[in-house]
Backbone as CSV, one residue per row, in Angstrom:
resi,resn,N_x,N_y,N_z,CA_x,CA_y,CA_z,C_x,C_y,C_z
1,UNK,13.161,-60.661,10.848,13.625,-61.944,10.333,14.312,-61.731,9.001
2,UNK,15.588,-62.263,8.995,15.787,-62.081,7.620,15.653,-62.957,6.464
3,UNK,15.322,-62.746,5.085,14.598,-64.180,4.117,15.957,-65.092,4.334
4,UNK,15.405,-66.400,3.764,16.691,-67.306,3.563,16.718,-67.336,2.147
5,UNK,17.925,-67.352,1.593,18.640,-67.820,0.475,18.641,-69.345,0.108
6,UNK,18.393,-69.838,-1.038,18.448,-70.956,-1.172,19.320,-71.127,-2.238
7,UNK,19.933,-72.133,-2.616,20.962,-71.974,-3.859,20.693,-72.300,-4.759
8,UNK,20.379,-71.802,-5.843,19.981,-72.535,-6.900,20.725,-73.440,-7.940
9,UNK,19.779,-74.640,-8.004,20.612,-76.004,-8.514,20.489,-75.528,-10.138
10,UNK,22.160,-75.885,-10.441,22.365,-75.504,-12.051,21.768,-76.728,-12.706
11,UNK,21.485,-77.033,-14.163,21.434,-78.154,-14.775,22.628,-78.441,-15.242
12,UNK,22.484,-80.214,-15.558,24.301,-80.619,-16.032,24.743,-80.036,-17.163
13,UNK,23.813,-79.068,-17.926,24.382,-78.355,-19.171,24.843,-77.306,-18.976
14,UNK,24.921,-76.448,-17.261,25.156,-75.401,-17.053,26.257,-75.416,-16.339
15,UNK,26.903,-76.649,-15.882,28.089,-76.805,-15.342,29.364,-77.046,-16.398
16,UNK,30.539,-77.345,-15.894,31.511,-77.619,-16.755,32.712,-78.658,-15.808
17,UNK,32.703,-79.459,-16.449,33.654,-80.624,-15.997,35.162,-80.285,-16.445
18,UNK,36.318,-80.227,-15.774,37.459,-79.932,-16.172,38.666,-80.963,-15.669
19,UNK,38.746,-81.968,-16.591,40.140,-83.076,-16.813,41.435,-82.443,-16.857
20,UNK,42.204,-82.534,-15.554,43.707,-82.202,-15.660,44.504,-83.174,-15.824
21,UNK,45.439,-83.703,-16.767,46.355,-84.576,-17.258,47.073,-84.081,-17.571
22,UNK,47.863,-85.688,-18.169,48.836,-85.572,-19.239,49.007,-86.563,-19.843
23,UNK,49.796,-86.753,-21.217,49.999,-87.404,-22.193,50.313,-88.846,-21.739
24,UNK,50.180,-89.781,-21.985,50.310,-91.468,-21.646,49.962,-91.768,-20.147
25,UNK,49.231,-91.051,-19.804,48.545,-91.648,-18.193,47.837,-92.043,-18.200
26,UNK,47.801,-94.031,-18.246,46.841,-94.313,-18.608,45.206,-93.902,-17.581
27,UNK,45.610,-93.512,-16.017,44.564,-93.468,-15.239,43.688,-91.795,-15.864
28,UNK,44.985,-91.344,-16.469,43.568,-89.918,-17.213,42.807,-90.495,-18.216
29,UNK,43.380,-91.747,-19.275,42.721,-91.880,-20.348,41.493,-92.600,-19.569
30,UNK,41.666,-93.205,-18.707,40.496,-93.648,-17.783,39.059,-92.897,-17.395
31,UNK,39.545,-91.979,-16.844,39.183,-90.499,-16.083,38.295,-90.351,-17.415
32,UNK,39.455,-90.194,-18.463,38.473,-89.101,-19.691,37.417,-89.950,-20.109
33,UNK,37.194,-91.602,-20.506,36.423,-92.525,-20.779,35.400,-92.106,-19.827
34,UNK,35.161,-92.254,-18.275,33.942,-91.796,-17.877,33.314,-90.203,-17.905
35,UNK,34.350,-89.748,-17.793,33.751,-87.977,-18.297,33.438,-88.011,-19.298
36,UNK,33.835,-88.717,-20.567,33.102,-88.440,-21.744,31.795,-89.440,-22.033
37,UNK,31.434,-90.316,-21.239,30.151,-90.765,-21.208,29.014,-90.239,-19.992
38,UNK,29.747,-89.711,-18.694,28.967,-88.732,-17.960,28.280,-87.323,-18.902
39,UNK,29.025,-86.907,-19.216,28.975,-85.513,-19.759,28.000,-85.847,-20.949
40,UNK,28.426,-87.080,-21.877,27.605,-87.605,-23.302,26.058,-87.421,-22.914
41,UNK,26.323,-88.290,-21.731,24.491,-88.754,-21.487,23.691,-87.775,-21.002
42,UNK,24.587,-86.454,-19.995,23.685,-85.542,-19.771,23.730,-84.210,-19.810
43,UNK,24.342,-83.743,-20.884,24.869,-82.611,-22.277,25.816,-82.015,-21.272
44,UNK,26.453,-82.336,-20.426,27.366,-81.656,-19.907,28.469,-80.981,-20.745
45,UNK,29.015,-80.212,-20.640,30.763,-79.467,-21.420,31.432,-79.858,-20.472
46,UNK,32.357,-80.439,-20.892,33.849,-80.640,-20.711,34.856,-80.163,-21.064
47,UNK,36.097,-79.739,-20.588,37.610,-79.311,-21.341,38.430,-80.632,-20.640
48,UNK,39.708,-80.644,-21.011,40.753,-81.309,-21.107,42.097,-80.474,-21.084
49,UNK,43.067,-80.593,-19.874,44.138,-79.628,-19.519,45.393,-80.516,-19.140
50,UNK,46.466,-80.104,-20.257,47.921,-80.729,-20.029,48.837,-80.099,-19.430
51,UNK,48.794,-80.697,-17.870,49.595,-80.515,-17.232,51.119,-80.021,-17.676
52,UNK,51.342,-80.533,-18.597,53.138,-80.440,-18.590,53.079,-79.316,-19.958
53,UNK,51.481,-78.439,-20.414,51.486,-77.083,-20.838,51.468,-75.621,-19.449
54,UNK,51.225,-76.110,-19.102,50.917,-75.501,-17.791,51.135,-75.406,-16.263
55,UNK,52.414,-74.628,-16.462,52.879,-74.742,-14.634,52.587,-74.536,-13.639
56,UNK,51.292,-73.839,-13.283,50.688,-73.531,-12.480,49.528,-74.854,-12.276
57,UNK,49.532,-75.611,-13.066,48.243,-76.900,-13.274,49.359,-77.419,-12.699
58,UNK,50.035,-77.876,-13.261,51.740,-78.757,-13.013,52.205,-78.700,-11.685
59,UNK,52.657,-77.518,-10.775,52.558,-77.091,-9.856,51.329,-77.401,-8.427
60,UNK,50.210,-76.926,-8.686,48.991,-77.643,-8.103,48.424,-79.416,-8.147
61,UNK,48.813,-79.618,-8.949,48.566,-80.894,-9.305,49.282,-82.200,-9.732
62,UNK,50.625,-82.008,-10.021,51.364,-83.214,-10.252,50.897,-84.487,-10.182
63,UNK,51.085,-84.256,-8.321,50.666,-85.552,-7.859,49.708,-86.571,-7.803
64,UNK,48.644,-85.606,-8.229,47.460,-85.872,-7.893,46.875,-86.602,-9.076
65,UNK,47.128,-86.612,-10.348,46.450,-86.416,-11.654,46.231,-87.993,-12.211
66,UNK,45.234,-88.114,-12.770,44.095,-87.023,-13.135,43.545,-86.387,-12.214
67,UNK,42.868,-85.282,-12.260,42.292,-84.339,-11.071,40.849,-84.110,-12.118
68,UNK,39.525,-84.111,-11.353,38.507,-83.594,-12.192,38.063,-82.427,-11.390
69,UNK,37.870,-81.472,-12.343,37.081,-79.897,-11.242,35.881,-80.083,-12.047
70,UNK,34.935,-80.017,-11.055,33.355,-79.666,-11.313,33.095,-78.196,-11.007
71,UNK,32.754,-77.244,-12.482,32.727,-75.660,-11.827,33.735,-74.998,-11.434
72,UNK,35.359,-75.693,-11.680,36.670,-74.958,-11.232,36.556,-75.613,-9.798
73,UNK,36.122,-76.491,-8.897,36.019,-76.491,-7.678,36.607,-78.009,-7.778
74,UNK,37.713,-78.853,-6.708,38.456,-80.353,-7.250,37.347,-81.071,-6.902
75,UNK,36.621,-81.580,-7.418,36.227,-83.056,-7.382,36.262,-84.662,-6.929
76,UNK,37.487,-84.781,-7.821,38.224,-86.352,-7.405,39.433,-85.916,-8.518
77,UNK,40.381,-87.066,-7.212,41.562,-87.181,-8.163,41.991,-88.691,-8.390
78,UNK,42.773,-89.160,-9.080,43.027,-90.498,-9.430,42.045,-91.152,-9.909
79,UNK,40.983,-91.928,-9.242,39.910,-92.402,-9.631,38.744,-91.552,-10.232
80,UNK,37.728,-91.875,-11.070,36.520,-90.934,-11.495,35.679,-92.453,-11.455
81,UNK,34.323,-91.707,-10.249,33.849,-92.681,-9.962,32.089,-92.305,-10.914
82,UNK,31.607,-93.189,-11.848,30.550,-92.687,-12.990,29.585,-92.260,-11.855
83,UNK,28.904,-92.942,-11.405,28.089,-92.759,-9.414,27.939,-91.144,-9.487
84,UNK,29.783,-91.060,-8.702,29.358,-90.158,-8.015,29.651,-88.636,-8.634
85,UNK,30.047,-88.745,-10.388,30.113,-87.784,-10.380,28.753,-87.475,-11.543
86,UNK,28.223,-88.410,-11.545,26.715,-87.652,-11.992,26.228,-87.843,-10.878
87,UNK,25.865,-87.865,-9.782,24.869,-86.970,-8.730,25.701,-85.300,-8.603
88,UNK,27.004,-85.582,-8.636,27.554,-84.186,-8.939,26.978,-82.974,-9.592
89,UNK,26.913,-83.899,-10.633,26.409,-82.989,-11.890,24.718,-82.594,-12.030
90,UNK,24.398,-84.093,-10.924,22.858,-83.319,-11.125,21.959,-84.592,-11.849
91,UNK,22.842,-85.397,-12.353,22.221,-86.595,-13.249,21.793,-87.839,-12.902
């Protein structure tokens, strides 16, 4: 028999939330308002990434943005729903 693996659940301080934007959108300044009270309430880290520094973000994402990655992995785009991205996180 071989053992099973189980995955082990990070805490929300061990993850990292990552906001892709850009400058006057209002749906990122949106985005960033609940990431920065998700993240506030349960010590999460966050960054913040401008699209129109970065062509390869720019490239992947245009359309989509705001885009949130939980762990580098996409999340949600356009909307950031408070819900569902603290069960995300664990919170």
């Amino acid at each position: 028999m071989s053992p099973i693996f189980r995955r082990t659940k990070r805490k929300p301080q061990e993850r990292l939330v990552t906001l892709i934007g850009k400058p006057g959108c209002h749906l990122c300044d949106d985005a960033q308002s609940v990431i920065e009270k998700v993240c506030g309430e349960l010590g999460t880290p966050w960054e913040k990434k401008d699209i129109t520094q970065d062509e390869e973000l720019h490239r992947a994402y245009w359309e989509q943005i705001p885009v949130v990655l939980v762990d580098g992995e996409q999340h949600t785009f356009w909307r950031v729903d408070e819900t569902r991205l603290r069960r995300e996180l664990g919170g």
